[in-house]
N, C-alpha and C positions, 0 to 999 in steps of 0.2 A: 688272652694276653692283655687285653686294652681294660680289661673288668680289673685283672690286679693293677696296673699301673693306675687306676684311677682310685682304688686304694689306699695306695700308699701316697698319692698328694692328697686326701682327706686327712691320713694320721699325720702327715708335714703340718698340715694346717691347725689341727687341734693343739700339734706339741708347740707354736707359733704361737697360738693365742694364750696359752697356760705360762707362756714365756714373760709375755707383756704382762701376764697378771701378776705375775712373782713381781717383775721390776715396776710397775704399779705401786703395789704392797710397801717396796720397797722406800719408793719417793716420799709417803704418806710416812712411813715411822723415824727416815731422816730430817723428815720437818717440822716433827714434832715437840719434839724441847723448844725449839726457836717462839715457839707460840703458845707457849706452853700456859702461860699469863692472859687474859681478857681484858683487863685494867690494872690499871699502877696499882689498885688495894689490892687486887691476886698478887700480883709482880710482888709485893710484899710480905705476902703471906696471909693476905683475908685479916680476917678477926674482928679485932677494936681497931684498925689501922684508918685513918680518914684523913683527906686533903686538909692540910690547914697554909697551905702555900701554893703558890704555884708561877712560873716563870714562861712565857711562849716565846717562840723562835717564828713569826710570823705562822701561818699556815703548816709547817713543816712538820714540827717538833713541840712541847711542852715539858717542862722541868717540872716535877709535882715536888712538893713535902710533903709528905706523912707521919703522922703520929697517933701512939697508940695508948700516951699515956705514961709512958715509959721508954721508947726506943722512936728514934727516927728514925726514917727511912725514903731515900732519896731516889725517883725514878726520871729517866727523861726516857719519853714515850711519844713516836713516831706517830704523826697524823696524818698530815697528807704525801709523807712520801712513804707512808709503811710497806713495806714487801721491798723498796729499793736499797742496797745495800746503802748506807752511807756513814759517815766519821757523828757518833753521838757518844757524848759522858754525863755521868753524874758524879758529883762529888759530894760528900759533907764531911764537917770538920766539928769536933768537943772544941771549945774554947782553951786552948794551953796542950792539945794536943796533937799529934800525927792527922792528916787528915785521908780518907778513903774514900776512894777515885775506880773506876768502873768507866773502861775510855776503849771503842773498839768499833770496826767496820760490822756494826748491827743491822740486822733487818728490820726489827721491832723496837727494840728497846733497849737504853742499857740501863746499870742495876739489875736489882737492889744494892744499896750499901746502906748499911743501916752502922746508928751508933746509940748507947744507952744516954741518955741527958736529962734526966729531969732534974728541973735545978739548973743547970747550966746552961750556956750559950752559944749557939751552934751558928755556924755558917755553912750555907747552901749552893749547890748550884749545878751547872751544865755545860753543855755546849750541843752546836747542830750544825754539821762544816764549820764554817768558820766564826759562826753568831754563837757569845758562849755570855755567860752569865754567872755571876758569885754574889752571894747576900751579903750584907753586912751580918757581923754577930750579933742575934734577933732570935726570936720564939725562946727565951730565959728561964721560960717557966717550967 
């Protein structure tokens, strides 16, 4: 009697630890788009993509520019509070047109927003809580 009962809390315990592996598994593939990026030139899309700007929010946060040549692409990327949820945007603006904004309770980063400009003049920028930041219309070329 005491040989089966001890049994059956060996298979309790296995089916228990295969439990936690599953929800394990599970934690690891929900957090993965979120981090999906290594640096604003991933967050971009790799390539030709390289800093030619950049804006800091003290310690916290940094606003990058990028350009590839052809497309901007605007990232504000989380430093010292990464993994803490908090209020960050990136915005850029064509000179004469609509501007696109990427604004949301991020853990890493928000963006990319990208716009095609070469030739034109663009305005940039961010925010990080409540320290936010906008270029003047700059990088023309």
């Amino acid at each position: 009697m005491r040989r089966h009962h001890h049994m059956g809390s060996i298979r309790r315990s296995v089916t228990l630890a295969l439990g936690l592996a599953a929800t394990l598994a599970a934690s690891v593939t929900l957090s993965g788009p979120a981090m999906a990026a290594s640096s604003p030139i991933e967050a971009c899309g790799g390539g030709s993509y390289h800093v030619i700007d950049s804006h800091a929010y003290g310690s916290s946060a940094v606003t990058y520019l990028l350009y590839n040549g052809s497309t901007n692409c605007v990232v504000t990327w989380k430093t010292g509070a990464a993994g803490n949820t908090a209020w960050v945007r990136a915005v850029v603006q064509v000179y004469g047109s609509p501007g696109k904004v990427d604004a949301d309770n991020y853990k890493y980063y928000a963006g990319p927003v990208k716009v095609s400009a070469p030739g034109k003049c663009i305005m940039w920028g961010g925010s990080y809580g409540s320290s936010w930041y906008e270029s003047p219309f700059e990088h023309c070329d």
